[in-house]
N, C-alpha and C positions, 0 to 999 in steps of 0.2 A: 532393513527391509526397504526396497526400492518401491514406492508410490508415485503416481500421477498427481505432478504440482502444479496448478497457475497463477503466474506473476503476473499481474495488470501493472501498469507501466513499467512493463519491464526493461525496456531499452535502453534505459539511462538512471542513471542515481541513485536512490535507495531503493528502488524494484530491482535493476543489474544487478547492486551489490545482495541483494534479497536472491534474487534466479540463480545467481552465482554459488551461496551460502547454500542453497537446497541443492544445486548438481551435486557441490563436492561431496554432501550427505549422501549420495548415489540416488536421489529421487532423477525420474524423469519429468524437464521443466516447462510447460508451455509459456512461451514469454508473447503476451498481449500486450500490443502497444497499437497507437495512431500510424505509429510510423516510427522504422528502426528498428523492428522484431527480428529482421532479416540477416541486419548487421549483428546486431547483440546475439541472437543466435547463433551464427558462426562463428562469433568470437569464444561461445562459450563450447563451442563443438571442438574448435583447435585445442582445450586444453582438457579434448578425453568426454565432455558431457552428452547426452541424449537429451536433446533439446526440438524444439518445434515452434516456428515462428508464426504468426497467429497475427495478423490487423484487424484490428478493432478499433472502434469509437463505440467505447463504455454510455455514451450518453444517447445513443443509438438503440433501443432495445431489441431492433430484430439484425442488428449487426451482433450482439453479445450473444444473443443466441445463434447464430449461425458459428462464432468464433467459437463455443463451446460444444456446439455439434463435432466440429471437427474435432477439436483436440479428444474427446469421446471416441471418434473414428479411425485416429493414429494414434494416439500411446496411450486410451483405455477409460477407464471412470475416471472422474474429477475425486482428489481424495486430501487434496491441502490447498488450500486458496489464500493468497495474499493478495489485498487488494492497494496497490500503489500508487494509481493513476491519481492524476490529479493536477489541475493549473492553481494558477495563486493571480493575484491583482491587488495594486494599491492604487487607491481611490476612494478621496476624500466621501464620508459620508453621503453626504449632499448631494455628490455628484454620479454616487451610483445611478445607473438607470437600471428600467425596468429589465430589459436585455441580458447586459451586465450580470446582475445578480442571477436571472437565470441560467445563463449558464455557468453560473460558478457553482449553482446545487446541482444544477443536470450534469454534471462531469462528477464533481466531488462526493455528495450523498445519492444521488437518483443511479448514478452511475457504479455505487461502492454496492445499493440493495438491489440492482439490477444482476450481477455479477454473482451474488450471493446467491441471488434465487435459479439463477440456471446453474450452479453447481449442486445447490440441495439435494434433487433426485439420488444422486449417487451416492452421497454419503448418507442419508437416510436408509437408503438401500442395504447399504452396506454395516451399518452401525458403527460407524468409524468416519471422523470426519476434522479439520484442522484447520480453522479461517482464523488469518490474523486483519484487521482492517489498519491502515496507516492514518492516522488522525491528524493532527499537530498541539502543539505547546500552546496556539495563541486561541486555544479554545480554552483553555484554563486559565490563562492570566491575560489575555485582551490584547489587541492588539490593535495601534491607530493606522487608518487608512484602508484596515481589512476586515471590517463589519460582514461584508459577505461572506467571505473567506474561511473567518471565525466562525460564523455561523453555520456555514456548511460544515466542518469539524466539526462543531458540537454536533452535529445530527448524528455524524458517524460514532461519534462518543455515545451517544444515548442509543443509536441500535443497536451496537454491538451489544451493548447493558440486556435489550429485551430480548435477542436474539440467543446469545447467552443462555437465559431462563427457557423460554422456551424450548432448545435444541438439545439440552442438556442429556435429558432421559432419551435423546437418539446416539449418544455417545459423540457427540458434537462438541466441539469448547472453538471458544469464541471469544476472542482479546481485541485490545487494540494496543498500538504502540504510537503515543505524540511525540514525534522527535521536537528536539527546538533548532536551533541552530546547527544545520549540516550541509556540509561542503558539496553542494553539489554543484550541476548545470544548471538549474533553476537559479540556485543561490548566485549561484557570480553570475545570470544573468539580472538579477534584482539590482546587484550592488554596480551594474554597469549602467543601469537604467539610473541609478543614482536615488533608488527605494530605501534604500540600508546602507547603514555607514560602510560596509564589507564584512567579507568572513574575517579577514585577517584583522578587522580592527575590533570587533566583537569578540569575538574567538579567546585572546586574554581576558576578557569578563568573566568567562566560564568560569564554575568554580575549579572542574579540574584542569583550566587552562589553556583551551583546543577545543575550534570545532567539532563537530560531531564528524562521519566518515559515513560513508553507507556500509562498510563493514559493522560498527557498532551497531547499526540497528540490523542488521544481516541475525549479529550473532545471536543476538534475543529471538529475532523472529523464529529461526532453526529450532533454539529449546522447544519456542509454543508451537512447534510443527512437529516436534519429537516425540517417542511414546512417555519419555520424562515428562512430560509438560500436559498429563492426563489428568491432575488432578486442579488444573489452573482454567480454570474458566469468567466470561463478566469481568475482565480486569482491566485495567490501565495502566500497562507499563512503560515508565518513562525512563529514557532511554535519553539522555540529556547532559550527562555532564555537572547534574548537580543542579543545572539551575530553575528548577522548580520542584520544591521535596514537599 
């Protein structure tokens, strides 16, 4: 059954490879991004999909709403949400500032329950509804230099958890997925910045041996967007490679 899907960051990395995984499933995909909806869009149209490019700044609240007006207005009710936006920063504790840390929640968590709450109407409406939130790894095992960063993740960890409970009895389920280590644009911009030893030197640590892919986490998100993945709700699926069991 083809459904109305939104991918927040979707223009690049595990959101493309996310927008990607729900075209092939024949959803039609709103892909929200800052910038690059436009591109990612077309790329996803040349190979067959029904897609809809959408700019947004998630940390924006009457920008999310108006992104969400529309994609309601061309391809119909919000009925699967993935929420994938999201920046990263390393920087020593100490040196966070006040700025800093705010926008690392106003993007990451403010921006993930921003996003949430203007999809809601529709799947309440509808008694049917499919949000996966994209977290990370270094909310459960720490991470140095990214105390903010972490911390905006665990928020997204703990909402999904209440959101979860609450949404439940609307036929809503509500996951999250922490990747750890995956090959993105982010990632090999970290490791050029000289943040991270690299993918490719990391990457053999894994236990199965290889970064992650935005297809791996693609293909998990799909299940918890599927009518399979009706009985999975409040979870934390980690999508890692092994290295955090």
């Amino acid at each position: 059954m083809s459904r109305v899907a939104v991918v927040t960051g979707g223009a690049s990395g595990i959101g493309l490879g996310v927008a990607r995984s729900l075209a092939a499933d024949g959803h039609r995909v709103a892909i929200v991004d800052l910038k690059g909806a436009a591109a990612a869009a077309g790329e996803l149209q040349d190979e067959g999909a029904t897609t809809l490019a959408v700019d947004v700044d998630v940390a924006d609240r009457a920008s999310v709403g108006a992104g969400f007006d529309r994609v309601r207005a061309e391809l119909g009710p919000v009925e699967i949400l993935v929420t994938s936006a999201g920046i990263e920063s390393f920087t020593p504790v100490l040196d966070i500032t006040a700025d800093g840390w705010d926008r690392i929640i106003a993007v990451n968590l403010t921006g993930t329950f921003s996003c949430v709450q203007a999809a809601l109407p529709d799947m309440v409406s509808a008694g049917w509804g499919r949000i996966v939130t994209i977290s990370s790894s270094s909310a459960q095992s720490g991470a140095p230099n990214m105390a903010h960063y972490a911390a905006s993740k665990g928020g997204v960890i703990g909402l999904t958890k209440a959101l979860a409970v609450e949404l439940a009895r609307s036929g809503i389920t509500v996951n999250t997925i922490p990747p750890s280590l995956v090959d993105t644009p982010m990632a090999r911009k970290a490791e050029a910045a000289g943040d991270f030893p690299g993918v490719d030197v990391v990457g053999p640590m894994v236990p199965l041996g290889r970064a992650g892919t935005p297809a791996d986490i693609a293909a998990a998100c799909s299940f918890l967007c599927s009518d399979g993945g009706s009985y999975i709700t409040g979870q934390v699926i980690g999508v890692n490679g092994g290295m955090y069991i």
